[in-house]
C-alpha positions as a printed Julia matrix, in Angstrom:
331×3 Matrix{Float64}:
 39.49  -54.13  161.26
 42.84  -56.49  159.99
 42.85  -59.35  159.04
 42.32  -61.05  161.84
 39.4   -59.43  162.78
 40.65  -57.23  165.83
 40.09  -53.29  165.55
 42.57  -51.04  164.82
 45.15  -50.02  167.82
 46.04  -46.46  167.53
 49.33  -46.12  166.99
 51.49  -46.02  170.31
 54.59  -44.16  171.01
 57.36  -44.65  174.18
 56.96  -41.54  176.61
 59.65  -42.21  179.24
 58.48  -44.98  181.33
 54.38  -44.8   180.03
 52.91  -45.47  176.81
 51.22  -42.06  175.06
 48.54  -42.72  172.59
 48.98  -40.31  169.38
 45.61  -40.22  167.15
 46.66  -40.2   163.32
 43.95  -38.42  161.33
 44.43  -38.51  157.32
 45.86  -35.46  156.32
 47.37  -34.26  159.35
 50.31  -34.04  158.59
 53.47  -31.26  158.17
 52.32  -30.5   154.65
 48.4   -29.72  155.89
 50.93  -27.4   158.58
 52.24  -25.46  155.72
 49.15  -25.14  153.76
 47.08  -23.81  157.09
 50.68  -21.61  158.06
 50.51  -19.85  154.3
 46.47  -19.2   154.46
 46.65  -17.43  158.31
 49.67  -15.33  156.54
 48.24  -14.38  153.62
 44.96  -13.72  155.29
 47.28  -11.6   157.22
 48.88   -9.84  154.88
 45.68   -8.53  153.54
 44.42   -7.37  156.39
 47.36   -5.47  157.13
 47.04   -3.84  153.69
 43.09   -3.44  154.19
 44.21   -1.77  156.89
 47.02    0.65  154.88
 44.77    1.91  152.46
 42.0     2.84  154.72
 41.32    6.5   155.17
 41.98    7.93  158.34
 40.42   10.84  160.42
 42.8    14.05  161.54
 43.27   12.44  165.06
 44.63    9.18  163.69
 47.18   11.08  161.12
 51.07   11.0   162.19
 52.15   14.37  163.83
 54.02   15.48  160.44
 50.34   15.54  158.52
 48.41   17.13  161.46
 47.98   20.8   159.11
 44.65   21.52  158.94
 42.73   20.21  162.04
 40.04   21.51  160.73
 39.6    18.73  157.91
 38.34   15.78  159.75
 38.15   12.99  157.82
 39.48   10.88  154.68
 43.14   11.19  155.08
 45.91    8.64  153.62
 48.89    7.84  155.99
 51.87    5.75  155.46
 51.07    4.41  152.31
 53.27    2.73  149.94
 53.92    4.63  146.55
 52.43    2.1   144.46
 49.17    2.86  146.65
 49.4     6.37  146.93
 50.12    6.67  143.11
 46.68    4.82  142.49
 44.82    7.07  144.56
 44.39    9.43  142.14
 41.89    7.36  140.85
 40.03    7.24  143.88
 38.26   10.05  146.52
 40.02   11.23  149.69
 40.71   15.16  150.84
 43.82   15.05  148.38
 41.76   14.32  145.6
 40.69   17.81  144.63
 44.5    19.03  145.25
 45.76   16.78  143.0
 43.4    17.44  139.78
 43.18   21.22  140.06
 47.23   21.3   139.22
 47.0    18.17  136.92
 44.57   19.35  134.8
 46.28   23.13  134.8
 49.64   21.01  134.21
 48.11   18.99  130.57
 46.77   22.95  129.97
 49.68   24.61  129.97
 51.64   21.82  128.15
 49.0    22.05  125.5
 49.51   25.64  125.21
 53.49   25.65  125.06
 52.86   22.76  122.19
 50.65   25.58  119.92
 52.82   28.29  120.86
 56.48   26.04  119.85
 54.36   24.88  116.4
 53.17   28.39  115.64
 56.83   30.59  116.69
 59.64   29.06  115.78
 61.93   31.97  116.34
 63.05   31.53  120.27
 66.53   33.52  119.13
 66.13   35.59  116.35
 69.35   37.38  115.03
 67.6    40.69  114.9
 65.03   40.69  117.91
 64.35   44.21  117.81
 63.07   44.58  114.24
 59.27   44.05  113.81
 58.36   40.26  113.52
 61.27   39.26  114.71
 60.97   39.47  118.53
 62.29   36.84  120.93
 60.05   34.42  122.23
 62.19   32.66  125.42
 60.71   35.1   128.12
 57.7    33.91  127.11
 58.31   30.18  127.43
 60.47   30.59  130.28
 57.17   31.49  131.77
 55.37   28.75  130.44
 58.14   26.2   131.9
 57.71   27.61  135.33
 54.02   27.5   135.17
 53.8    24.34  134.19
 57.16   22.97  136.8
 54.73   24.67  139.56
 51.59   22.91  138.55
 53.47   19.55  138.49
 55.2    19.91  141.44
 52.19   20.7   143.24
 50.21   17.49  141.8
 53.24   14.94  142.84
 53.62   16.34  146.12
 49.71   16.0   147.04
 49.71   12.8   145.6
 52.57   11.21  147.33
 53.03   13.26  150.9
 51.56   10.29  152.33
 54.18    7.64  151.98
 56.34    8.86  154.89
 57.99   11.95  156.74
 60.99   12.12  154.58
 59.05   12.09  151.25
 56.6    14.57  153.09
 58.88   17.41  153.5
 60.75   17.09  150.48
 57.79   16.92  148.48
 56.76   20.32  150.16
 59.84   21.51  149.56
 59.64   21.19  146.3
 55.82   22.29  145.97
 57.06   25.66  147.53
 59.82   25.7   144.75
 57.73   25.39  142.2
 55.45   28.42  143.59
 58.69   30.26  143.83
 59.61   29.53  140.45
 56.1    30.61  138.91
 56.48   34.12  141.01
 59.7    34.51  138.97
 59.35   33.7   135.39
 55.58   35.31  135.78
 57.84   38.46  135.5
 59.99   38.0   132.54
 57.57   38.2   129.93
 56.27   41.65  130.76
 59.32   42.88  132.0
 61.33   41.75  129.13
 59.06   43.02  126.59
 58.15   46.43  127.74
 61.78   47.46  128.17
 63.45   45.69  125.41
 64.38   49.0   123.94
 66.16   49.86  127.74
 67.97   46.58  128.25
 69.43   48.13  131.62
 65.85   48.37  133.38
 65.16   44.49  132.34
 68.06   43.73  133.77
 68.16   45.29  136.88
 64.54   44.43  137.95
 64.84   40.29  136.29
 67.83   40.54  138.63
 66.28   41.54  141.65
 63.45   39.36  141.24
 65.39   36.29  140.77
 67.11   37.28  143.72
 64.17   37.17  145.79
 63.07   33.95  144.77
 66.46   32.4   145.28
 66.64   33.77  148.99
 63.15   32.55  149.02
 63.74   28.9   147.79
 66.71   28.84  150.15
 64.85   29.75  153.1
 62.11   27.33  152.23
 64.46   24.43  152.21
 65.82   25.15  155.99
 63.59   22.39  157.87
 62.57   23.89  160.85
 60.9    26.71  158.28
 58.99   23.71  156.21
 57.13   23.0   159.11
 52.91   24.21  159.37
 53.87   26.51  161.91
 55.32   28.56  159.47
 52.92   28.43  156.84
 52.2    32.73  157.57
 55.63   33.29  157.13
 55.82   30.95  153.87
 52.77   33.11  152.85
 54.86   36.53  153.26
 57.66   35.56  151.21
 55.82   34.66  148.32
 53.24   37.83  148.92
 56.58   40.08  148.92
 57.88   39.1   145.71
 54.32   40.07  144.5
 54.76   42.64  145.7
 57.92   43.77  144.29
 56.12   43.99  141.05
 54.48   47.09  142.38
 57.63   49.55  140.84
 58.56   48.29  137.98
 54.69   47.49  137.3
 54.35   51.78  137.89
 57.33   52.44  135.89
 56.03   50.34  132.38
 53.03   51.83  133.37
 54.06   54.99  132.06
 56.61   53.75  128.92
 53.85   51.6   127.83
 51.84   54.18  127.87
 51.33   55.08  124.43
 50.78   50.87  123.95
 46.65   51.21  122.31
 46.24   47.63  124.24
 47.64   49.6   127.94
 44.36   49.39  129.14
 43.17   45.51  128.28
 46.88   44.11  129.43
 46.45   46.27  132.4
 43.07   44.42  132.85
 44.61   41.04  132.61
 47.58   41.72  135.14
 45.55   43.39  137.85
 43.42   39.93  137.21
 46.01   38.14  137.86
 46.97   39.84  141.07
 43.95   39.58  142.47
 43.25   36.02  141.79
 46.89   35.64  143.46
 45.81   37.2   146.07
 42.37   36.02  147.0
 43.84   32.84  146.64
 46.39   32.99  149.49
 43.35   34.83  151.51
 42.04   31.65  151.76
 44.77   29.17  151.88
 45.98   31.5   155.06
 42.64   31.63  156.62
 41.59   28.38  156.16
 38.57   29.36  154.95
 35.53   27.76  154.46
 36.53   24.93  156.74
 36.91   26.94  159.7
 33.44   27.76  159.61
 32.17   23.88  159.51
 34.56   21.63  160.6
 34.18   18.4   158.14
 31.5    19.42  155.7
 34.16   20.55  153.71
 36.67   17.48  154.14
 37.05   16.15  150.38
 35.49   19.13  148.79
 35.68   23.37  148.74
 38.23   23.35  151.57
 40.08   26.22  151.23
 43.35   24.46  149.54
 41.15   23.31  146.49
 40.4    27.13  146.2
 43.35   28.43  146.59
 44.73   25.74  143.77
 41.76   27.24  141.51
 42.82   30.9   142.06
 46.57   29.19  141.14
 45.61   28.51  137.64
 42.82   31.77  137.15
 46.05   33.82  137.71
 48.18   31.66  135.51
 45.82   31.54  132.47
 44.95   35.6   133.08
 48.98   36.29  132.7
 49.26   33.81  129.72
 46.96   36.4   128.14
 48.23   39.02  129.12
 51.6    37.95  128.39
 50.59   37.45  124.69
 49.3    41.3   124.31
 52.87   42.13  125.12
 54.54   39.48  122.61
 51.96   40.72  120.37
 52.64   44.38  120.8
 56.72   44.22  120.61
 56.11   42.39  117.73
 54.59   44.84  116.02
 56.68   47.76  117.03
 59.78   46.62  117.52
 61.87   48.96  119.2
């Protein structure tokens, strides 16, 4: 009511040639726009990245992640790197994948710490005099070990942000394998002939060789793809294999060595675990048998990663009897 006692009009406005009554409610106006503009945005917004971080199944996945199709569920796709980095803290099928080569990664680091504190002699002026022996083939080891085990742990963590990051994150991971295969050799090969420098050299030669040709063909794109994961397989199974005659060979030098027989134990360890290792990451095994039951854990990736670091730790040992032995004898 005004003052002089007649109700309120609602405010009228000129249309053309009609009047058009427009209702004023308190509050309506361009700043209640804004506020009810910024809430349906936000809301959104986290929807959208609700959405992000939910695992998907194998069907939903981008064609670049379809590898396995027989892992079903709990995959990550086209996250951001802030949200792939913090699911390592939570439980998809990358989980296992990651921490297998983590933990094997803080392992091996802990192990090149005690071994830098304890020998401090990585170039000794007189390596071939007992005591005295040259440690770098042994660490050069150790740095490949542990550049694999990392590699492997950043590229399962982050191969979901996009295609690019994808394949150069495998890439790398197949580097890093590459790498291990190599410098796995230097330590026994170094030490058993370092009284024939002309055999360590011609067989560290050939298999760094390999594993450059290797790396090389790993980084052509149309090889990085899952169809060629048998053929990925091969080349690092060959340069295994090339350990076969020069393994024969300090077979019989070492063979007046009193620890032949327990370093023998340790490599042949170490081959199989190698080995039984890609038997599984080849044939897919167990999930092959029941699609899904083994989505997040035991697939056969998680047990190939296991055999990974078995190998690893049974050649850290074994590589020690050698160190151990040279140092003794010298040449």
């Amino acid at each position: 009511m005004d003052q002089d006692g007649q109700k309120d009009e609602p405010e009228t406005v000129s249309c053309g040639n009609s009047k058009c009554r427009s209702k004023i409610v308190p509050g309506d106006d361009h700043d209640g726009d804004e506020n009810s503009g910024t809430k349906k945005r936000k809301k959104k917004k986290s929807q959208k990245t609700t959405k992000r971080r939910e695992l998907m199944s194998f069907s939903e996945l981008p064609e670049y992640m379809r590898d396995n199709e027989f892992i079903l569920n709990y995959y990550r796709a086209d996250w951001s790197i802030r949200d792939a980095f913090f699911s390592v803290f939570s439980f998809h099928n990358e989980s296992l994948n990651v921490w297998t080569h983590l933990l094997g990664f803080i392992l091996f680091v802990g192990l090149t710490v005690a071994n830098i504190m304890h020998h401090d002699k990585f170039f000794p002026v007189d390596a071939k005099s007992p005591g005295n022996v040259t440690r770098w083939p042994f660490f050069v080891f150790l740095g490949g070990s542990m550049f694999c085990l990392l590699a492997s742990s950043i590229c399962h963590l982050f191969c979901c942000h996009s295609k690019d990051l994808n394949v150069f994150l495998l890439r790398i991971d197949y580097a890093g394998i590459t790498a291990m295969i190599i410098t796995s050799f230097f330590p026994p090969i170094y030490y058993i002939f370092q009284c024939t420098p002309r055999w360590y050299f011609i067989y560290l030669a050939g298999i760094t060789s390999m594993g450059i040709f290797t790396i090389i063909t790993l980084f052509t794109p149309s090889l990085s793809s899952p169809k060629y994961r048998g053929f990925r397989a091969l080349l690092f199974a060959s340069m295994g294999l090339f350990g076969i005659v020069p393994a024969v060979h300090a077979l019989v030098v070492n063979w007046g060595n009193p620890q032949r027989n327990v370093t023998l134990v340790y490599e042949l360890a170490m081959a199989v675990f190698y080995l039984v290792g890609t038997g599984f990451y080849v044939g897919r095994v167990p999930e092959r048998l029941k699609p899904g039951w083994f989505d997040r854990v035991g697939h056969s990736h998680q047990i190939f990663h296991v055999f990974v670091v078995l190998g690893a730790l049974s050649h850290y040992a074994a590589a020690l009897l050698f160190l151990d032995w040279r140092d003794h004898v010298g040449c």
